[in-house]
BATI-584911 format. One line per 5 residues: for each residue x, y, z of N, C-alpha, C. Coordinates in steps of 0.2 Angstrom, whole numbers, plus 2048, in hexadecimal, padded with zeros to 3 digits. Example, Ala and Ser with C-alpha at 12.3 -4.5 7.8 and 13.67 -1.06 7.14 Angstrom:
! BATI-584911
842 7E4 827 83E 7EA 827 842 7F0 827 | 840 7F5 823 844 7FB 824 840 800 827
END
This chain:
! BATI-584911
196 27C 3CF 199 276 3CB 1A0 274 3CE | 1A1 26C 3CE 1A9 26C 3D3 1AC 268 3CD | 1AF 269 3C8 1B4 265 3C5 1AF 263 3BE | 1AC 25F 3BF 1A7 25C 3B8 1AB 25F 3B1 | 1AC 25B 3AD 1AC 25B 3A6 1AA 256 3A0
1A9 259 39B 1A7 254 394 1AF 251 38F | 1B0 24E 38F 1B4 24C 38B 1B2 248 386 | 1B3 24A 37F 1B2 247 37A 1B9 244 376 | 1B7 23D 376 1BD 239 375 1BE 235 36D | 1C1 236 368 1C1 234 361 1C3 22D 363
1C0 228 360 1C1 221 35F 1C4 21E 35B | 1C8 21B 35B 1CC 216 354 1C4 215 350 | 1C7 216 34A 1C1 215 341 1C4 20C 343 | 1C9 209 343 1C6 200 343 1CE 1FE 348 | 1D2 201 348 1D8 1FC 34C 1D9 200 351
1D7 1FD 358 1D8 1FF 35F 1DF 200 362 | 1E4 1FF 35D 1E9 203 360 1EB 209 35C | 1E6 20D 358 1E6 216 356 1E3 218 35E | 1DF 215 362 1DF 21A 367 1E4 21D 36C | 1E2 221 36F 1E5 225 370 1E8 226 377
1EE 226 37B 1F1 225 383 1EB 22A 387 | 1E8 22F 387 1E1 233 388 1D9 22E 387 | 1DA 22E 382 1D3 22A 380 1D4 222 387 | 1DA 220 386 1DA 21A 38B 1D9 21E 393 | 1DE 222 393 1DD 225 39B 1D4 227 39D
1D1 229 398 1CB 22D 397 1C5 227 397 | 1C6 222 397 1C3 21B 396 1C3 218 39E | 1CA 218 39F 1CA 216 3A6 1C7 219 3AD | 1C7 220 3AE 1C7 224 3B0 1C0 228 3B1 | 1BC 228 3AA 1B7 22D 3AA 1B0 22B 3AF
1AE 22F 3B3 1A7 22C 3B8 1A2 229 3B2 | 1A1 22D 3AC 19D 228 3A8 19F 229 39F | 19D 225 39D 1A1 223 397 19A 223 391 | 197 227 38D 191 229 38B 193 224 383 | 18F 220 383 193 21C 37C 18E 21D 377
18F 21F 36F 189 21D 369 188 214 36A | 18A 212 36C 18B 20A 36E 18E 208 371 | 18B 204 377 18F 203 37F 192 1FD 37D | 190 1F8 377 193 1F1 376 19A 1F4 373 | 197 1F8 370 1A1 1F9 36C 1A6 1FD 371
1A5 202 373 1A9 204 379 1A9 1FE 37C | 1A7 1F8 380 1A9 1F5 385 1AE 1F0 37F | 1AC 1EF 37A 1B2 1EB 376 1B7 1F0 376 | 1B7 1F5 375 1BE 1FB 372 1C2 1FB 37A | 1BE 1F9 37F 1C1 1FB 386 1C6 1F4 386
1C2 1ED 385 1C4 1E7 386 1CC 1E7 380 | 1CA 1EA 379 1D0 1EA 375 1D6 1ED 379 | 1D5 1F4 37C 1DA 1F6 37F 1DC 1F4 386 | 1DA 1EF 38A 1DA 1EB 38E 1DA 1F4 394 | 1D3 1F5 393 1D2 1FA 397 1CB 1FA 39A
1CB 1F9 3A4 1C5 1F9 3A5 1C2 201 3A8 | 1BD 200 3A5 1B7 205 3A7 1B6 205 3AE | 1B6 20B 3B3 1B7 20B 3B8 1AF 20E 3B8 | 1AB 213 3B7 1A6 217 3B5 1A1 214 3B0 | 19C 216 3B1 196 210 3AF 194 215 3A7
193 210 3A5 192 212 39D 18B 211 39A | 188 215 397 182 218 395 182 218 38C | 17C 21A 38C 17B 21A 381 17B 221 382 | 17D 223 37D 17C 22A 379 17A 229 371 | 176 229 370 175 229 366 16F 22F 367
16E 22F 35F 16B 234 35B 163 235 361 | 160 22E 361 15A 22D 363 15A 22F 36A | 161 22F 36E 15E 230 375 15F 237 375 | 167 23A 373 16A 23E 373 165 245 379 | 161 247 376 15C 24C 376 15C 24C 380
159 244 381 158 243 38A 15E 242 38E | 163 23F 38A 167 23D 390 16C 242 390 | 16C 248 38C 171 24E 38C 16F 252 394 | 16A 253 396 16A 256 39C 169 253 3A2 | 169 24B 3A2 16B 248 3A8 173 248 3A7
176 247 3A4 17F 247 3A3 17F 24D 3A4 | 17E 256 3A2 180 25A 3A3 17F 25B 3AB | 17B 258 3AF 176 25A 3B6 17D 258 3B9 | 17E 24E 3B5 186 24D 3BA 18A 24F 3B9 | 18E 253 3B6 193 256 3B4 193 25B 3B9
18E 25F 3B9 18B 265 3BF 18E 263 3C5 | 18E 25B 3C6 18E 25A 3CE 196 259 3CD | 197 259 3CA 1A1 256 3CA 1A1 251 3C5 | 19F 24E 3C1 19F 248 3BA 1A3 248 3B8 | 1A8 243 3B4 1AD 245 3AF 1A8 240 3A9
1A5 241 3A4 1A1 23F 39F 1A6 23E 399 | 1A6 237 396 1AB 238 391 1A6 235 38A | 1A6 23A 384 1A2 237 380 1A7 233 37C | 1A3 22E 377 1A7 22B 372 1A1 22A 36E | 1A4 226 367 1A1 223 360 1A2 21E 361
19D 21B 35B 1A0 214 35A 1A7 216 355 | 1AB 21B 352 1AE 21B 351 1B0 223 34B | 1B6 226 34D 1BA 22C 34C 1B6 230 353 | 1B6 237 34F 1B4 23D 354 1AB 23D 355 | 1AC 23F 35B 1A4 240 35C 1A1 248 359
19A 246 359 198 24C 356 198 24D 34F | 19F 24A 34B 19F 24C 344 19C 244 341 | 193 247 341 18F 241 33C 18E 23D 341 | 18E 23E 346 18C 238 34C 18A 23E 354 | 188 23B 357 185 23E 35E 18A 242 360
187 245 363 18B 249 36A 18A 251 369 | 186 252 363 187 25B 362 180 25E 367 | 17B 259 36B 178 25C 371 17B 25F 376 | 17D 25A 377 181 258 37F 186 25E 37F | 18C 25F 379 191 264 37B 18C 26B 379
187 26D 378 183 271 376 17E 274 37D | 17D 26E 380 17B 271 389 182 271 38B | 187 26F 38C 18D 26E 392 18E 275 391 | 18E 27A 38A 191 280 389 18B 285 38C | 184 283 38C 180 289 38D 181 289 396
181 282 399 183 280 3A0 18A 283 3A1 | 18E 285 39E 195 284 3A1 19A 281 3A1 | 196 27A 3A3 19C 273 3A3 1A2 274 39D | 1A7 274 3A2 1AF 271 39C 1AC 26C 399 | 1B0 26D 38E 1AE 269 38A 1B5 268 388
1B9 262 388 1C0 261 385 1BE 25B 381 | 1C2 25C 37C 1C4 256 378 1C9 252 378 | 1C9 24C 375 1D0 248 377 1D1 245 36E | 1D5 249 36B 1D6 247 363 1D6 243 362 | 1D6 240 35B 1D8 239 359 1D6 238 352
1D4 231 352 1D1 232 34C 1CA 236 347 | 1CA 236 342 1C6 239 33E 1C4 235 336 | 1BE 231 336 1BC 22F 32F 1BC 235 32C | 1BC 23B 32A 1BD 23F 325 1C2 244 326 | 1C7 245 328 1CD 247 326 1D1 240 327
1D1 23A 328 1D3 236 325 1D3 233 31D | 1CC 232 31A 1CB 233 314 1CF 238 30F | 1CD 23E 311 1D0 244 30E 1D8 243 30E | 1DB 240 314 1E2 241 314 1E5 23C 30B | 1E3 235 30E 1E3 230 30A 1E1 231 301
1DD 235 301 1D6 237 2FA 1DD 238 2F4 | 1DF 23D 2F6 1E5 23E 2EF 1E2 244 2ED | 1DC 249 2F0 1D9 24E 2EA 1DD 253 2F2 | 1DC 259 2F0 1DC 260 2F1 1DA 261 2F8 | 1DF 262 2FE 1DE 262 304 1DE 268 309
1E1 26D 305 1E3 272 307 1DC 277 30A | 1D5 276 306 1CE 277 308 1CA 271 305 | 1C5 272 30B 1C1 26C 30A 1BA 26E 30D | 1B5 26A 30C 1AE 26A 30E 1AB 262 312 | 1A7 265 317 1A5 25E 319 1A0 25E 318
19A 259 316 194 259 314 190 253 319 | 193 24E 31D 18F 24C 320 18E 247 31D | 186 243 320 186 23F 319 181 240 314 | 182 23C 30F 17E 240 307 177 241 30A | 174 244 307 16B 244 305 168 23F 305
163 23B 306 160 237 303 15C 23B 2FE | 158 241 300 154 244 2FC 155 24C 2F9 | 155 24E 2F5 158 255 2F4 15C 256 2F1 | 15F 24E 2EE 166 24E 2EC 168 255 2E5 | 163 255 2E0 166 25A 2DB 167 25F 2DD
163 265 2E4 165 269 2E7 16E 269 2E8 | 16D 263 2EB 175 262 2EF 179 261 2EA | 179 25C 2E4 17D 25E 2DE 180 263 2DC | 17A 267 2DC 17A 271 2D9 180 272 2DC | 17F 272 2E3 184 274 2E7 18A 275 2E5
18D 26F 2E8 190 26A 2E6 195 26C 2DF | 191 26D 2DA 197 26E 2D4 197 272 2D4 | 197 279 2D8 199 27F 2D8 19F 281 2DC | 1A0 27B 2E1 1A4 279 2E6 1AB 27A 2E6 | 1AF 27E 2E8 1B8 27D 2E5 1BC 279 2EB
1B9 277 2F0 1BB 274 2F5 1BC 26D 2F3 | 1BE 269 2F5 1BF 261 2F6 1B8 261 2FC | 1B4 25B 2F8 1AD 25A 2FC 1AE 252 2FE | 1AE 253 305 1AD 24C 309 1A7 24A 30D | 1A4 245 30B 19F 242 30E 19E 23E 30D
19A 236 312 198 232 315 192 22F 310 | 190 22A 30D 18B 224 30B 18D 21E 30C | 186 21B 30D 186 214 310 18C 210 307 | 18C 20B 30C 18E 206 304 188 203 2FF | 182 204 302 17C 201 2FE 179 207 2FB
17C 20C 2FC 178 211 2FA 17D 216 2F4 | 186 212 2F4 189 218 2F1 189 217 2EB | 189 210 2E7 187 210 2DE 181 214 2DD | 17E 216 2E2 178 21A 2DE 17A 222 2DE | 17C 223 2E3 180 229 2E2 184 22B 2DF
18A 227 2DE 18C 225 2D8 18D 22A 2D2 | 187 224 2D0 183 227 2CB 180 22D 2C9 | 17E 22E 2CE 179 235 2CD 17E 23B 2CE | 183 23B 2D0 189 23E 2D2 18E 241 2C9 | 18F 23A 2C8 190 23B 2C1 18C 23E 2BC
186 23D 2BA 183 23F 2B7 182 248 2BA | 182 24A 2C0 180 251 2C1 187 255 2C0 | 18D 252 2C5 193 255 2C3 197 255 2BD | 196 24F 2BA 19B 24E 2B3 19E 248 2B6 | 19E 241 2B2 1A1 23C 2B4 1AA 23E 2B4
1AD 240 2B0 1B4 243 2B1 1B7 245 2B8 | 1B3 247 2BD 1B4 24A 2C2 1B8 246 2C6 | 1BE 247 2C9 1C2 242 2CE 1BD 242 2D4 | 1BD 23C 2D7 1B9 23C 2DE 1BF 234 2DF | 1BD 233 2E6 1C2 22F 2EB 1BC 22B 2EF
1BD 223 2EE 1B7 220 2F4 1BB 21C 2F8 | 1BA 21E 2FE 1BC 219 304 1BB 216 309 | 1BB 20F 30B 1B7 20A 310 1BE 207 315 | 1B9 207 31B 1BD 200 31E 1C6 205 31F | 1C3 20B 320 1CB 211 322 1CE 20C 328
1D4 20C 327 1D8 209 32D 1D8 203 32F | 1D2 1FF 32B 1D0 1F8 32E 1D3 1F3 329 | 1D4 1EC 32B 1D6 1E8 326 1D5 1E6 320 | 1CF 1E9 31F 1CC 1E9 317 1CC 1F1 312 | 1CE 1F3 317 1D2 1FD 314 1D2 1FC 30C
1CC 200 30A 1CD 202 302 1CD 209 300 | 1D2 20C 2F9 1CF 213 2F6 1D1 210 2EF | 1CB 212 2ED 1C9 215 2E7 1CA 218 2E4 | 1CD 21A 2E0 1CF 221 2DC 1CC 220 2D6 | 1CB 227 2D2 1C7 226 2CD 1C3 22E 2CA
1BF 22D 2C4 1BB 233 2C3 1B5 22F 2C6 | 1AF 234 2C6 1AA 232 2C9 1A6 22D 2C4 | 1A6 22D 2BC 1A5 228 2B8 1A9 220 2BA | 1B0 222 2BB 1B3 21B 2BE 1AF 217 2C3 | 1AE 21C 2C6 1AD 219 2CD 1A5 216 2CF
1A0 21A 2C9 19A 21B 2CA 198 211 2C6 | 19E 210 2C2 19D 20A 2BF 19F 205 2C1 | 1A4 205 2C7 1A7 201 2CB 1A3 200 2D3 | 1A1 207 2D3 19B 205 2D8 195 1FF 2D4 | 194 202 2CF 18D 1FC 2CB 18E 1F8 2CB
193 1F3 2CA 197 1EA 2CA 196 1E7 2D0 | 193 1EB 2D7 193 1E9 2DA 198 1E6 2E0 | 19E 1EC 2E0 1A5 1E9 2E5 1A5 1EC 2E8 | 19F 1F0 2EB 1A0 1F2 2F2 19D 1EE 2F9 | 19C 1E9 2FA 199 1E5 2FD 192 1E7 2FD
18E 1E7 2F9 187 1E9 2FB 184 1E3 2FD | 17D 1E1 2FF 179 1DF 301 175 1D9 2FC | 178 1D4 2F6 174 1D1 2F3 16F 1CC 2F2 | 16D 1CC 2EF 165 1C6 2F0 16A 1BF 2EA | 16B 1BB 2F0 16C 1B3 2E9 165 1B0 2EA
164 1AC 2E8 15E 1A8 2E8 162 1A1 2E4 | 15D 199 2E8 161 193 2E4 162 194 2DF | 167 192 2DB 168 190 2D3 16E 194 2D0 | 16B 19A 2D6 172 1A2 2D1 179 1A2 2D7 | 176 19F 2DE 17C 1A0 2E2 17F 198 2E4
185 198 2E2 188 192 2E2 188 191 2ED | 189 194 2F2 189 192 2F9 182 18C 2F9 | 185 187 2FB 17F 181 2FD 17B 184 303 | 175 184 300 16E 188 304 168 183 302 | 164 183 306 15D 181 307 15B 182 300
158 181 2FA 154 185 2F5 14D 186 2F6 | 14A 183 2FD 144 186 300 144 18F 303 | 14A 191 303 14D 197 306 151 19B 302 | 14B 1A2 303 153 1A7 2FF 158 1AA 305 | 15C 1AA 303 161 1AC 307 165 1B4 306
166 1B9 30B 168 1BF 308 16E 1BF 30C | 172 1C1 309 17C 1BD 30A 17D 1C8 30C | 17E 1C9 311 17E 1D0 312 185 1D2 311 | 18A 1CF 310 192 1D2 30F 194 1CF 309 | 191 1CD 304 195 1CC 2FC 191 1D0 2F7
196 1D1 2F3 194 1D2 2ED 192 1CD 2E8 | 18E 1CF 2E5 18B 1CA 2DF 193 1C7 2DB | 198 1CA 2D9 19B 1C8 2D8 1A1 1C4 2DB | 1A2 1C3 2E1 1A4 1C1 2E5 19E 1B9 2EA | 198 1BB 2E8 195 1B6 2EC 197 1AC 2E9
197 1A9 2EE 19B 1A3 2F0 1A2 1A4 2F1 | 1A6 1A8 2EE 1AC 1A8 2F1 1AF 1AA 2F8 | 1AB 1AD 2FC 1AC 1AF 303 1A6 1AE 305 | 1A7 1A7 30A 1A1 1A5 310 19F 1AA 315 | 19B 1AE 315 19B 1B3 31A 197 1AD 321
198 1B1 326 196 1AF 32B 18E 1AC 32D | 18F 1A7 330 185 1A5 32F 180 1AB 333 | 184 1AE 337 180 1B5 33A 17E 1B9 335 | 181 1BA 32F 181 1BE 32C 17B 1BE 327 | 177 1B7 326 174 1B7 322 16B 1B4 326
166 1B5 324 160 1B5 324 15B 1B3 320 | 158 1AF 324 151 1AD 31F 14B 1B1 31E | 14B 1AF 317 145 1B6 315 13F 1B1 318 | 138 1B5 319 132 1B5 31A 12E 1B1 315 | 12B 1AB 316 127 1A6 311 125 1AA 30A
11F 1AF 30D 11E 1B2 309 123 1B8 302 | 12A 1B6 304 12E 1B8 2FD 133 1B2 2FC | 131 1B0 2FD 134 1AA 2F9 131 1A7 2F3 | 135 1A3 2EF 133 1A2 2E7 138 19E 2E3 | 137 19C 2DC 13A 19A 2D8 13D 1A0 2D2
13B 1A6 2D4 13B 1AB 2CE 145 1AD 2D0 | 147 1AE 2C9 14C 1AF 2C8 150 1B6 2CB | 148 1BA 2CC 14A 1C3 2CD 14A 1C5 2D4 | 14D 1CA 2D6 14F 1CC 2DC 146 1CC 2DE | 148 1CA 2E7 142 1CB 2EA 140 1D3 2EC
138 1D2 2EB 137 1D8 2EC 137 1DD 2F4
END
């Protein structure tokens, strides 16, 4: 082996000047640059007016498995390999726990270059009990009441991850297994221009999820949503809330035409 190493680089969660004098030196520098998406690292290079000398590749979930032992073979020969995210640390809840998992059975130096982190960010900001804490990843989809059990035996401050279309339902379910009285902390959009926390017991929050104010995914159809739309065409507006719908134009990328076969004059969400 002559030199070869892995360096695992934390990525700014949304504003490109949290990176970090390392992460930019490690971007300019590294023979290859292993991205979970090569369009946002070559965005996050261009934000930091930094070019990529080294040629840049995918690392995600899907490939992770095949491209871990060609990256370790160049590393072998002399490589300097920089992984990143699409954003915070690699490995926690996103790719890279192969790759540093061969580089160790191989040998290859494995450094990190700190930075940011979506869950001790949350936990910093949350307001609950910091001192011990639990990381769960992200929720279940399936198994949840197991995970519940858990859970409320738990003395730890519990942090984890769910989509926005999926957390009114956890929410929910949350409440009712824990006790809606429970303090819990919900947070979006860390560090970015639409940064929110929510504070609250888990009944608060499981009811304010319900109203619909987390941007989820709603169905208008003509007659209920005031945006001027074809009424041959349902329309699915992917960034408002029902609440919110016509008051913010989202983007025409953002929205798509459903398939002839669900379209309709029925009032009810399409199936």
């Amino acid at each position: 082996m002559s030199g070869g190493r892995l360096l695992l680089g934390a990525t700014p969660l949304g504003q490109p000047s949290d990176a970090s004098a390392r992460l930019r030196a490690a971007l300019a520098s590294a023979d290859v640059v292993a991205a979970e998406d090569t369009r946002r690292v070559r965005a996050l290079a261009t934000a930091l007016d930094v070019r990529m000398a080294g040629k840049v590749v995918s690392l995600f979930d899907q490939n992770e498995s095949t491209r871990a032992p060609v990256l370790i073979e160049e590393m072998k020969s002399g490589a300097t390999v920089l992984v990143v995210t699409d954003a915070g640390m690699p490995l926690i809840s996103d790719p890279g726990y192969r790759l540093v998992s061969g580089c160790v059975e191989a040998g290859v130096p494995v450094t990190c270059l700190p930075g940011p982190s979506a869950v001790t960010t949350a936990l910093a900001v949350s307001g609950l009990p910091s001192d011990r804490f639990c990381f769960e990843g992200f929720a279940p989809r399936r198994g949840r009441r197991a995970w519940f059990a858990a859970l409320a035996v738990e003395q730890r401050t519990c942090v984890f991850f769910e989509s926005p279309r999926r957390l009114a339902e956890l929410l929910g379910e949350a409440a009712d297994a824990l006790g809606d009285d429970r303090r819990a902390v919900v947070c979006r959009e860390l560090t970015k221009t639409h940064e929110e926390i929510v504070r609250g017991t888990l009944g608060e929050l499981a009811e304010w999820a319900a109203d619909g104010v987390l941007g989820r995914s709603p169905w208008c159809w003509p007659g209920r949503c005031p945006r001027p739309t074809s009424p041959r065409w349902w329309v699915r507006c992917r960034s408002l809330p029902p609440t919110a719908c016509g008051s913010r134009m989202p983007a025409r990328r953002s929205w798509r035409r459903i398939p002839a076969h669900r379209r309709g004059a029925s009032s009810t969400r399409p199936s």
